[in-house]
N, C-alpha and C positions, 0 to 999 in steps of 0.2 A: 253581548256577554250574558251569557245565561247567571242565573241565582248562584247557581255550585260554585260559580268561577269566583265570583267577587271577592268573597272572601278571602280566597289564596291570596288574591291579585292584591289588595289593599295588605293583607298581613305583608307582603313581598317587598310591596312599596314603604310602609311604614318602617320596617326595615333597614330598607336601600336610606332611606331619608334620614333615620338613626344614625345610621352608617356614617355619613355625610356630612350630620352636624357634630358627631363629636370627634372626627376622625378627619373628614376635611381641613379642618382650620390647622393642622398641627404641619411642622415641616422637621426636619433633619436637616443640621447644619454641618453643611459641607463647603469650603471654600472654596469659592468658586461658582459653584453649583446651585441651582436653586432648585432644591427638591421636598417641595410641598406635597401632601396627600391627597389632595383632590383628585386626581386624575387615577392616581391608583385607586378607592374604593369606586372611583366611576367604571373601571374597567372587570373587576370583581363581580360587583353589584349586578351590571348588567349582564356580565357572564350565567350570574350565577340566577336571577332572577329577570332577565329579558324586559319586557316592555314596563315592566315595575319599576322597573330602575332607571329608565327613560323617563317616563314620568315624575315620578322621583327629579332628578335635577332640575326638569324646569319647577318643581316646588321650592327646589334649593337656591336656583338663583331669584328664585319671586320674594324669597322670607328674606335671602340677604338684601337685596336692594330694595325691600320696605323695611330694614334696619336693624335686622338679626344680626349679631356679629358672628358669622359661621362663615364666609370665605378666608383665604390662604391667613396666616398672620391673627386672627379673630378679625379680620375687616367686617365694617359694612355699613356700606356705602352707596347711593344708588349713582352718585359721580366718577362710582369704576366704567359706566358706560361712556364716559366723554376721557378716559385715558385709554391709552394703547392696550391696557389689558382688557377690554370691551370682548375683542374676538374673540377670546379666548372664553372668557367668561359665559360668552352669550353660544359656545359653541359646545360647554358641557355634555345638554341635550344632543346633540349632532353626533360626538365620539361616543356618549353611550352607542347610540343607533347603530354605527356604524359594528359595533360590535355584535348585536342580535341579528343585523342581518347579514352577517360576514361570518356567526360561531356556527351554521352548521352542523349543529350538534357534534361538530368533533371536540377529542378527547384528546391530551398527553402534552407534556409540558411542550415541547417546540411550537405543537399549531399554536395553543394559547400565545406562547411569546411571538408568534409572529402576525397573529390577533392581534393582540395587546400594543404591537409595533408597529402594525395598520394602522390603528384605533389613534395612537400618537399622531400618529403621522398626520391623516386627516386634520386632528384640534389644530394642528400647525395652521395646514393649508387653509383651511377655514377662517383663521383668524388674522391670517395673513392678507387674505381678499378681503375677510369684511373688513380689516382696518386701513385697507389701501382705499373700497368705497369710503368709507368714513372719513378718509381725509386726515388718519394718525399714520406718522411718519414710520415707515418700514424697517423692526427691526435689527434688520440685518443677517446673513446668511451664516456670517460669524458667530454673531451671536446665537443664532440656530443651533448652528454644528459646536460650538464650542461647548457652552453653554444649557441649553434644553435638550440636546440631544442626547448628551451623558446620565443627565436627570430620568429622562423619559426611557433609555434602558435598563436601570438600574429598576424604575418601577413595576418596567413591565418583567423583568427577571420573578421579581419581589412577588409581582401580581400571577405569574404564570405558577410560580411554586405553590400559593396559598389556594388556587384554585386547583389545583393536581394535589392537595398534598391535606387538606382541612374537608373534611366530611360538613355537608348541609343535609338537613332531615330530608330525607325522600320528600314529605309530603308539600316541603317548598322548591323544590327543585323544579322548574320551566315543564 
């Protein structure tokens, strides 16, 4: 990474991480539903600033589990690794990814949301295998569809609007 780059790349990241910590930890109470923020600024973030935002989460879950209260709720915890939200947690980094290398520089709300709905999809299966290695009991498919699935379209709607629809400066833009 040359001299010129760094700079964007760390203002990007610093950012994304901003983002993260004051926007993560909050949820929306909806019965039934579990619809926290995390997942949505992960899918923004890295939309909108790529491998900065990747970066960026594993910062995010390294400060929460050395004792920042910034995941879902204000937790933090580094014994979220030894419950069933581990996969998930530890699969952040993963669904940014999946998003820089699946955004193709396309444009307009549907790709996004069907971006945005990959992106979910993946944390799912990620955290579903790592917590099936891990030996945390599988939380169920019900649970899935019922449950996260309503959550995770509602964000990615939320998420596809805000990046079609909110201007970022040219000069942080991927």
């Amino acid at each position: 990474m040359s001299n010129d780059a760094v700079g964007p790349f760390v203002t990007k990241l610093v950012i994304s991480l901003i983002a993260l910590i004051l926007i993560g930890p909050l949820s929306i109470d909806i019965p039934t539903i579990p619809l926290t923020l995390q997942t949505f600024v992960l899918v923004v973030t890295a939309y909108w600033f790529r491998w900065s935002a990747v970066f960026a989460a594993v910062i995010y879950i390294l400060a929460g589990l050395a004792g920042l209260p910034i995941f879902s709720g204000f937790e933090a915890n580094p014994a979220i690794l030894l419950s069933p939200s581990a996969g998930f947690v530890i699969g952040f980094p993963v669904m940014s990814l999946s998003v820089v290398i699946l955004q193709n520089n396309s444009t307009g709300f549907f790709k996004a949301l069907m971006l945005f709905l990959v992106a979910h999809v993946t944390l799912i299966m990620f955290a579903v295998i790592y917590n099936y290695f891990a030996g945390f009991s599988f939380i169920g498919f019900t649970y899935i569809f019922l449950r996260l699935m309503p959550s995770l379209l509602i964000k990615s709607i939320l998420a596809s609007l805000v990046v079609n629809y909110v201007g970022v400066p040219k000069r942080l833009r991927a």
